[in-house]
C-alpha positions in Angstrom: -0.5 10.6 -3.6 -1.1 7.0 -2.5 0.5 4.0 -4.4 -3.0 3.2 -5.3 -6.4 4.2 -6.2 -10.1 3.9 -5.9 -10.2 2.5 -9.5 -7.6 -0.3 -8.9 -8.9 -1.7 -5.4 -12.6 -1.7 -7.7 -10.7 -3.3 -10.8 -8.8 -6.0 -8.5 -11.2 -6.7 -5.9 -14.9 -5.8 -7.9 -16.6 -2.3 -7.3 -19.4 -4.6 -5.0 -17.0 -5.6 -2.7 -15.5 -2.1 -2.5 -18.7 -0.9 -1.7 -19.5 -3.4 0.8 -16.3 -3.1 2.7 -15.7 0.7 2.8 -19.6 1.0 4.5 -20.0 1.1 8.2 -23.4 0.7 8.2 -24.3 -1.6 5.1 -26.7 0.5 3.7 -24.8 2.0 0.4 -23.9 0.1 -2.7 -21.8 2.9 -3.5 -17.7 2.9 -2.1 -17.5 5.7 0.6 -14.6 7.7 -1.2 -13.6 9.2 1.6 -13.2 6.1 3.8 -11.5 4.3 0.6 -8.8 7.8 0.8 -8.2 7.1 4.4 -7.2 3.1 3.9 -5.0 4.2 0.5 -3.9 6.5 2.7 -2.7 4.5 5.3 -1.8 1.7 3.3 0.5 4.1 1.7 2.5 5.3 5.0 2.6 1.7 6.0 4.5 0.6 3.2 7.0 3.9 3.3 7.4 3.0 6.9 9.0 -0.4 6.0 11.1 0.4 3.2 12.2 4.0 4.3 15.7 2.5 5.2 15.9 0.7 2.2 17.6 1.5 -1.2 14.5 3.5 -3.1 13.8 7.1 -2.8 10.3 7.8 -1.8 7.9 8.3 -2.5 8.4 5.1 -4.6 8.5 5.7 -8.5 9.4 4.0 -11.4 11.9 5.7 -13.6 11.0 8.7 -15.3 7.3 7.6 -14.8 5.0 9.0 -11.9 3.2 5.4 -11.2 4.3 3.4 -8.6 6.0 -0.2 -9.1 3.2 -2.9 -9.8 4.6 -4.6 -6.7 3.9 -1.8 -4.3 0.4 -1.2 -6.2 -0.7 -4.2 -5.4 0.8 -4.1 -2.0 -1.0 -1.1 -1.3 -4.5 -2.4 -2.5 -3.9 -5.5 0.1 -3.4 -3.2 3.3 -6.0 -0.7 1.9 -8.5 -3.9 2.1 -7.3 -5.1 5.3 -7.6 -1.6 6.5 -11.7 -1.8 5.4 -12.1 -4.8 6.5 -10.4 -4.9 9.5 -12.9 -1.6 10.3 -16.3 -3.8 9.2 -15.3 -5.9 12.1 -15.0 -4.0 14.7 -18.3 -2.3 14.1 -19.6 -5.6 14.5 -20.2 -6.3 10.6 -19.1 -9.7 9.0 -16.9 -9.7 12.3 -16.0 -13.4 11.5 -15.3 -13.5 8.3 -14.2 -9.7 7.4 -11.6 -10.5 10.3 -10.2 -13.3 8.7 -9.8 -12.0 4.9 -8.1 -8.4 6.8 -5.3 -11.0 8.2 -4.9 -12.5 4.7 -4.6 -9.6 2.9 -2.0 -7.8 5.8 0.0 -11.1 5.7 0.0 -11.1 2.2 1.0 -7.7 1.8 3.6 -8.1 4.6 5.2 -11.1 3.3 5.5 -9.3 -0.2 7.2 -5.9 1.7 9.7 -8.3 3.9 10.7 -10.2 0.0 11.8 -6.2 -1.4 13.5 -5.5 1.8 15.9 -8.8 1.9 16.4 -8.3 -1.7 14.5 -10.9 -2.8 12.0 -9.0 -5.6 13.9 -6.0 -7.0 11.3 -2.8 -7.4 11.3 -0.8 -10.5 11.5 2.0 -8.8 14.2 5.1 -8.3 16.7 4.1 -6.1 18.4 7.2 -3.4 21.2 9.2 -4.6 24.3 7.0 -3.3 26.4 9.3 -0.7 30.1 9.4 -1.3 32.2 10.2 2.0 35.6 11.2 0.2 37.9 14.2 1.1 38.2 16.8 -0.7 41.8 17.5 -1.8 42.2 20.8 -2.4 45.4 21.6 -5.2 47.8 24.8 -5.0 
């Protein structure tokens, strides 16, 4: 399950741009679900691969919730973009522009990720079970 969905990337960044950026070939004016999967998809192991070392158990939940922090949400919905985008121009499609917005959005997104792993924005999220390395001392 991805830390975001097809219904907040439409909600955040309009269902017209959605649809525009998840098309190869320009035509639809529809989102191409399963091209909008793949960058959630993606977007999702990107983030897990950053913060894997990091205090929260993953996949990343709030307590006793199944949604994922806000942060990450919207984390998530930037590199999902990026990931359209970034597709658009290298088929040759608002190369320019698309280009530019996809470095935006994985800056953004990056710069956000590198604030939770120094500790600067704390995550509602479960943290890992903390280890203990004690001996056991056994009693006769």
């Amino acid at each position: 399950m991805g830390y975001c969905t097809i219904d907040d990337m439409n909600l955040w960044f309009g269902q017209a741009n959605i649809a525009q950026w998840s098309s190869l070939d320009g035509s639809s004016s529809q989102p191409d679900a399963t091209r909008l999967g793949a960058a959630i998809d993606t977007a999702t192991r990107r983030i897990e691969d950053r913060l894997r070392s990091g205090p929260y158990a993953l996949p990343l939940r709030q307590p006793n919730a199944q949604a994922p922090p806000i942060a990450i949400r919207d984390v998530c919905m930037m590199f999902a973009a990026a990931w359209l985008l970034e597709s658009r121009a290298l088929a040759g499609l608002d190369a320019p522009s698309a280009a530019a917005m996809a470095d935006r959005l994985n800056a953004g997104a990056a710069r956000r990720l590198d604030r939770i792993v120094r500790g600067h924005e704390q995550l509602n999220a479960t943290l890992k079970p903390i280890a203990t390395h004690a001996p056991e001392i056994v009693l006769d």
